[in-house]
C-alpha positions as CSV (number, residue, x, y, z in Angstrom):
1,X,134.5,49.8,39.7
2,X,136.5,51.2,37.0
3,X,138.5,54.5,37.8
4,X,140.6,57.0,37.0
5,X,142.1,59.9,39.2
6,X,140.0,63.0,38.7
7,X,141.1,65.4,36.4
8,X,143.0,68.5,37.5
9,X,143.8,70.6,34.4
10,X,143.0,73.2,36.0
11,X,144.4,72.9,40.0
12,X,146.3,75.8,39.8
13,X,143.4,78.2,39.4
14,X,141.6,76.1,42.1
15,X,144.0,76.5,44.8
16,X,144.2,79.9,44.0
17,X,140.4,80.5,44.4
18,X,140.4,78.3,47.6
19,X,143.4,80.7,49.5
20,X,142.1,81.6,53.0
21,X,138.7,80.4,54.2
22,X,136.1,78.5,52.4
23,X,133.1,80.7,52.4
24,X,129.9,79.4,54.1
25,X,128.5,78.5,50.8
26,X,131.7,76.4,50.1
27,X,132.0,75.2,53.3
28,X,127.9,73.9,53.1
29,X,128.8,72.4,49.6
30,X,131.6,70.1,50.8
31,X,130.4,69.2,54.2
32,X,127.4,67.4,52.0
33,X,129.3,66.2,49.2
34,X,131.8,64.5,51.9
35,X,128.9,63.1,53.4
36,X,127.3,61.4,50.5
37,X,130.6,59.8,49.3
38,X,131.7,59.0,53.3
39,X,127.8,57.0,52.8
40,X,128.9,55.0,49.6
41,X,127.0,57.1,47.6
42,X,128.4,58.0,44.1
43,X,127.3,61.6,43.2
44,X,127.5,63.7,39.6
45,X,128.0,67.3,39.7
46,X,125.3,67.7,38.1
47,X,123.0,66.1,41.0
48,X,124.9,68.4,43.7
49,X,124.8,71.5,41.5
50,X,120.9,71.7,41.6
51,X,120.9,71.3,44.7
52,X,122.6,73.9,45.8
53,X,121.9,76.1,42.9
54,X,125.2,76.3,41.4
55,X,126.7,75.3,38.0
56,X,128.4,71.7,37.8
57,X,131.6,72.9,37.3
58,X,131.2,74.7,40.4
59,X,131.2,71.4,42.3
60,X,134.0,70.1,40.0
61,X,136.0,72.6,41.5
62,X,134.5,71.9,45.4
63,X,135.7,68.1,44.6
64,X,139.2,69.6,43.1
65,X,139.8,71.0,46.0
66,X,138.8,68.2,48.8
67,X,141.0,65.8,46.8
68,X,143.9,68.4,47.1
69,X,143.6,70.4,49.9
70,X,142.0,68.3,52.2
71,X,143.4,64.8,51.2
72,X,140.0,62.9,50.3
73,X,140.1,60.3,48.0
74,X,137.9,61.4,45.3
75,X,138.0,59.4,42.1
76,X,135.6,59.8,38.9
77,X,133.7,56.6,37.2
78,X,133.7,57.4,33.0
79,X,131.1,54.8,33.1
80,X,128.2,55.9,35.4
81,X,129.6,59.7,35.1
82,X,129.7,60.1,38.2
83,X,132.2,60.7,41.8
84,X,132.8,57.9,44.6
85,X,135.4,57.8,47.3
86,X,137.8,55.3,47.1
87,X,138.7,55.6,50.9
88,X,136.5,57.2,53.5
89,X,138.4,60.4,55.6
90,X,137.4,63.0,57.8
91,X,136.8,65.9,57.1
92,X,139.1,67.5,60.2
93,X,141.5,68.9,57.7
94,X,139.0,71.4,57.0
95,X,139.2,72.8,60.9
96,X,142.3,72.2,61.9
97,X,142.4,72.4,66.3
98,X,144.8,71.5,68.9
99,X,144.0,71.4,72.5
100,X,144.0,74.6,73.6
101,X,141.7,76.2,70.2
102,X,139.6,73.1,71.4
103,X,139.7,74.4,75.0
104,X,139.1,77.9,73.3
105,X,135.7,76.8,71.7
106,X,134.0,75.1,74.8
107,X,135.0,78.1,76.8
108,X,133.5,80.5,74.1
109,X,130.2,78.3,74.1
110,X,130.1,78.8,77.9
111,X,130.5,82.5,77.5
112,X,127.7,83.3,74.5
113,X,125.2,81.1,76.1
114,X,124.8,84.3,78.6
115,X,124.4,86.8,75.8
116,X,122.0,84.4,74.0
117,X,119.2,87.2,73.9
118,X,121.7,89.8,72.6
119,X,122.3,90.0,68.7
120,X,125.7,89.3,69.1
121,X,125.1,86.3,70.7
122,X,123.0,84.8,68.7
123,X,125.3,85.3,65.9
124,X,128.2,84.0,68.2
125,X,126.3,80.7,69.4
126,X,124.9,80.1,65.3
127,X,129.3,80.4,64.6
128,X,129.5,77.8,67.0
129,X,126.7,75.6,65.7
130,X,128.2,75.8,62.5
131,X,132.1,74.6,63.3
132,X,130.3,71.7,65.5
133,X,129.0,69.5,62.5
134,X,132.9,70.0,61.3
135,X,134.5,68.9,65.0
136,X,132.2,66.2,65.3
137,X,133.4,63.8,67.9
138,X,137.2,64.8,67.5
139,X,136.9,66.8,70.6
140,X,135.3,65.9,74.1
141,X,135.4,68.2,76.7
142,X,133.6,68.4,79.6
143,X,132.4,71.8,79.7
144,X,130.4,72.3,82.6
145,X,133.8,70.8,84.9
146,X,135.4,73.9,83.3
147,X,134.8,76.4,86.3
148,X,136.1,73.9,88.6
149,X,139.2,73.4,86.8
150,X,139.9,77.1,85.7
151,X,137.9,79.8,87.5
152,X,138.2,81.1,90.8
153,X,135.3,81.4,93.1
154,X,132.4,83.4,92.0
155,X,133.9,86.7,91.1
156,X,131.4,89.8,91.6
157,X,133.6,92.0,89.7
158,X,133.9,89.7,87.0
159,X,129.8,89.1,86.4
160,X,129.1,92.7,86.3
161,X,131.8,92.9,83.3
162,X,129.9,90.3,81.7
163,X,126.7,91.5,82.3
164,X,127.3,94.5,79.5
165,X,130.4,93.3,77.5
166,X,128.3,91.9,74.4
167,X,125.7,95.0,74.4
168,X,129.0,97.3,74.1
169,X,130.4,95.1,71.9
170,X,128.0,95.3,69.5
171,X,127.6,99.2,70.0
172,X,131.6,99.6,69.2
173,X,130.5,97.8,66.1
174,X,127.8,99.3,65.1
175,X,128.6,102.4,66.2
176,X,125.4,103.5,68.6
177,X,125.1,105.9,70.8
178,X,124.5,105.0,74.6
179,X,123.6,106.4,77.6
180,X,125.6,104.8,81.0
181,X,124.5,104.9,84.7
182,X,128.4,104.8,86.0
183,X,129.2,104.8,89.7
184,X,132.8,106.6,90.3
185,X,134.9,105.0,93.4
186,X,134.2,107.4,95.4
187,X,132.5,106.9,98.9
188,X,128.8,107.9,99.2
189,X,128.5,109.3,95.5
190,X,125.5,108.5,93.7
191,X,125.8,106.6,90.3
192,X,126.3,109.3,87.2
193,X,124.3,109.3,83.8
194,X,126.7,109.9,81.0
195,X,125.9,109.8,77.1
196,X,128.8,108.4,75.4
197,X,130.7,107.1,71.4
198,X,132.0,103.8,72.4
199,X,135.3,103.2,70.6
200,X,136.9,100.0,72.1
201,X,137.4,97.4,74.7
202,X,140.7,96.7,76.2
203,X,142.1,94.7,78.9
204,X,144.2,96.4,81.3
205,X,145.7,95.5,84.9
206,X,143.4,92.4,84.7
207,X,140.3,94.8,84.2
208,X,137.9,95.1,81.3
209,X,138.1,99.0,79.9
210,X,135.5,100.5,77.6
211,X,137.0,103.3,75.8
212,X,134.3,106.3,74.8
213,X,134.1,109.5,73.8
214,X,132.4,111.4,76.8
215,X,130.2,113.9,74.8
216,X,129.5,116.4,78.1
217,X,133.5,116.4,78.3
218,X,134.3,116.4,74.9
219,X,137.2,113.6,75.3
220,X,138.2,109.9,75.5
221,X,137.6,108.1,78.9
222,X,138.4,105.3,80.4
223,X,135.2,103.5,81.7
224,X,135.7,100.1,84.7
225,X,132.8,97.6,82.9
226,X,132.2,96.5,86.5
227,X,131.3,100.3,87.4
228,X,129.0,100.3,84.5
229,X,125.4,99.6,86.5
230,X,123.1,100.1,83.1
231,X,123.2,100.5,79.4
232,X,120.9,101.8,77.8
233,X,120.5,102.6,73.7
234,X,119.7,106.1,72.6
235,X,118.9,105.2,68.9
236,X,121.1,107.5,67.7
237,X,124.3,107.1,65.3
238,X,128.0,108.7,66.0
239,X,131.2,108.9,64.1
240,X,134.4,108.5,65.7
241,X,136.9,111.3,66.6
242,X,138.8,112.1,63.6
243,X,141.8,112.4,65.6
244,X,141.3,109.1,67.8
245,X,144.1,106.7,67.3
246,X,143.3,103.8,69.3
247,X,147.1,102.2,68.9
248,X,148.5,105.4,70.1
249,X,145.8,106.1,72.5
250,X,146.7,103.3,74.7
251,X,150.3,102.9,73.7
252,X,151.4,104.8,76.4
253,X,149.1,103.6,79.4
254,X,150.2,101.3,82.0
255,X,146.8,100.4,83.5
256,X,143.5,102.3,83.6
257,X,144.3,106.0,83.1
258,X,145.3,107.3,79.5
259,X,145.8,111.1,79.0
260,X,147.4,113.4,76.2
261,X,150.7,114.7,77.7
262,X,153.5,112.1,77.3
263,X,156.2,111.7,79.9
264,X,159.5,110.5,79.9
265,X,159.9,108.2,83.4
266,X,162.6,106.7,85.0
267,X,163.3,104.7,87.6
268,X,165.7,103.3,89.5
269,X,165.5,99.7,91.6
270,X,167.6,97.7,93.2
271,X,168.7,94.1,93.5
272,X,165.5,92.8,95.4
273,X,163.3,93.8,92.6
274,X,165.1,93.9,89.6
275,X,164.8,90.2,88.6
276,X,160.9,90.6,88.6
277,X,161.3,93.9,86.2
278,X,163.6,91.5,84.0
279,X,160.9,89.2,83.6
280,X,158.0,91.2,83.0
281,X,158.6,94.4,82.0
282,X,155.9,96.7,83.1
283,X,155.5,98.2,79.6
284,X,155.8,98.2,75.8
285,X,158.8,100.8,75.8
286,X,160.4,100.0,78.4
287,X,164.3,100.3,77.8
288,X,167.0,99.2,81.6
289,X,170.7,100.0,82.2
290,X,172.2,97.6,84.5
291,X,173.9,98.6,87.5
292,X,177.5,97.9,88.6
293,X,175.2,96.7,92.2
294,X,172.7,94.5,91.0
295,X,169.8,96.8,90.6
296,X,168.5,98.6,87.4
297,X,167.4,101.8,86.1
298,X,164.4,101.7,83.8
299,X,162.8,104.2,81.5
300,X,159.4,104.4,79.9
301,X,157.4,106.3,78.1
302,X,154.1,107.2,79.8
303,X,150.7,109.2,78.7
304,X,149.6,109.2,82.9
305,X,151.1,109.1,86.3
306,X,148.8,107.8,88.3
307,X,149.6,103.6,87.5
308,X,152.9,104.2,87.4
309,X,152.9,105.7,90.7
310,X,150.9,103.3,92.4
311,X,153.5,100.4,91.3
312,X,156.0,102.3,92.2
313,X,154.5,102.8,95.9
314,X,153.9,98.9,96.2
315,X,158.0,97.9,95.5
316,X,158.3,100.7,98.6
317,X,161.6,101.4,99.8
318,X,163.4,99.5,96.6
319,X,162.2,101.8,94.2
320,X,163.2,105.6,93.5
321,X,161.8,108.0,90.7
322,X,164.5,110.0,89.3
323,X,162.0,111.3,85.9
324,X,160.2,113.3,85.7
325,X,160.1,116.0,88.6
326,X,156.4,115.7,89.1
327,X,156.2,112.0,89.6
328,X,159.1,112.0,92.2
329,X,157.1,114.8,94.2
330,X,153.9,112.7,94.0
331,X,156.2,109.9,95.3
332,X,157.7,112.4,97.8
333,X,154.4,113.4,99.2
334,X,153.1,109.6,99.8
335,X,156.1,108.9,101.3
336,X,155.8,112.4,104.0
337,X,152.0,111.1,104.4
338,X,153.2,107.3,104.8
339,X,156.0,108.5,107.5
340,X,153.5,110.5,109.4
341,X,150.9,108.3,109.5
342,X,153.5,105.7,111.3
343,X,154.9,107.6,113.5
């Protein structure tokens, strides 16, 4: 068949277009025009563009691109008018994966199938359906081996964070009000009801976190997902704090607790634990001075006590607090309690 390379007078503008993501229109477009040449099929822009009710040269422009961008060998026919491929690719340029995004997608399609009946997850699993067509069989992946291979035993904790995580998600998003049945960690007390502005999700000390505005207290909390024992919506719309700043909010947290007064800590260990503060550093702004003995003296810059003293308790007799004057009387008093305790 007589050819000629497809014209590209106007590639530039193309590739400028086509920066970033193909919208799902796009995307539609040149899945199906990829299919019909990958068949043998010649196709005119014309034929394509009433099918998807667009204008020919929109499809021009779809062809433009899958001949530059993504490296298939479109060619044009003067006789018949019309498109052919001169050499059949796939189409993986367009979704571009490694092993561990491919890891990342079967792990994701485990995880929405149990929010299936939530909005979210619907809209999560029709993603999914969508970039499968694309994968085809590139990828294979056992996915119900997974938990074998990667999770620990059946995790209590863990399912109870699951069990609410998309219905929060979705009210961060959207900005609903909800009331929580939350039970404290406190022995014998009975589960409280608390209306509250869900603002974010974060991942701290291994933990899931919702952060809300608590209306009855008028201030950000920090809410354990596994404590949370029932959502339920209240229909109602909020707006968030003015003066929440979720980067600076949780900048200064070491684990679970965030408050408003910032504190400058420092400690000081010694040569038995130092190497493990070397390679992970416990936070952000964590500056050390090395010492002449082996050990190190860290400071950080805290918005809470309470995690900070509770690692500090487990390094025991390596650690001391020298900053600031409240956390080493915290530390002081654990230690009296520890020592009589033992005796």
């Amino acid at each position: 068949m007589p050819s000629k390379s497809l014209r590209s007078s106007s590639t530039p503008s193309i590739r400028r277009r086509f920066t970033g993501s193909c919208g799902r229109s796009a995307l539609e477009r040149i899945i199906r025009i990829h299919e019909r040449l990958g068949n043998g099929h010649p196709i005119t822009a014309e034929s394509i563009a009433r099918e998807f009710e667009v204008s020919p040269r929109t499809i021009k422009r779809d062809l433009e691109f899958m001949r530059d961008r993504l490296g298939v060998s479109v060619a044009w026919d003067a006789a018949s008018h019309s498109y052919y491929c001169t050499h059949h690719h796939p189409l993986l340029p367009l979704l571009r994966i490694d092993a561990d995004e491919a890891l990342a997608l079967a792990l994701a399609g485990k995880t929405f199938a149990a929010w299936r009946t939530s909005p979210l997850g619907q809209a999560l699993a029709s993603a999914l359906e969508k970039i499968a067509p694309i994968v085809g069989g590139a990828v294979s992946l056992p996915v119900d081996e997974l938990k074998d291979l990667l999770f620990a035993p059946d995790d209590p904790a863990a399912d109870a964070e699951h069990r609410h995580f998309a219905t929060l998600l979705e009210a961060i998003h959207r900005r609903r009000v909800l009331r929580i049945s939350y039970q404290k960690p406190k022995p014998g007390a009975p589960p409280e009801t608390r209306t509250i502005h869900p603002l974010h999700l974060a991942h701290l000390e291994h933990r899931w976190m919702l952060v809300a505005h608590d209306a009855s207290r008028q201030a950000c909390r920090n809410f354990v997902l596994a404590r949370i024992h029932a959502v339920q919506p209240t229909g109602r719309r909020f707006e968030p704090p003015a003066n929440f700043d979720r980067e600076r909010y949780l900048r200064g947290s070491l684990g679970r607790f965030a408050g408003d007064t910032e504190y400058d800590v420092r400690i000081r260990f010694d040569r038995e634990v130092a190497p493990y503060l070397r390679e992970r550093p416990w936070h952000a702004s964590q500056t050390f001075i090395e010492n002449a003995d082996g050990g190190i003296e860290v400071s950080l810059r805290l918005n809470h006590l309470n995690d900070v003293e509770r690692r500090i308790l487990a390094c025991g007799a390596h650690a001391e607090v020298l900053a600031p004057v409240e956390l080493r009387e915290r530390l002081r008093n654990n230690a009296s309690a520890m020592h009589a305790r033992y005796a």
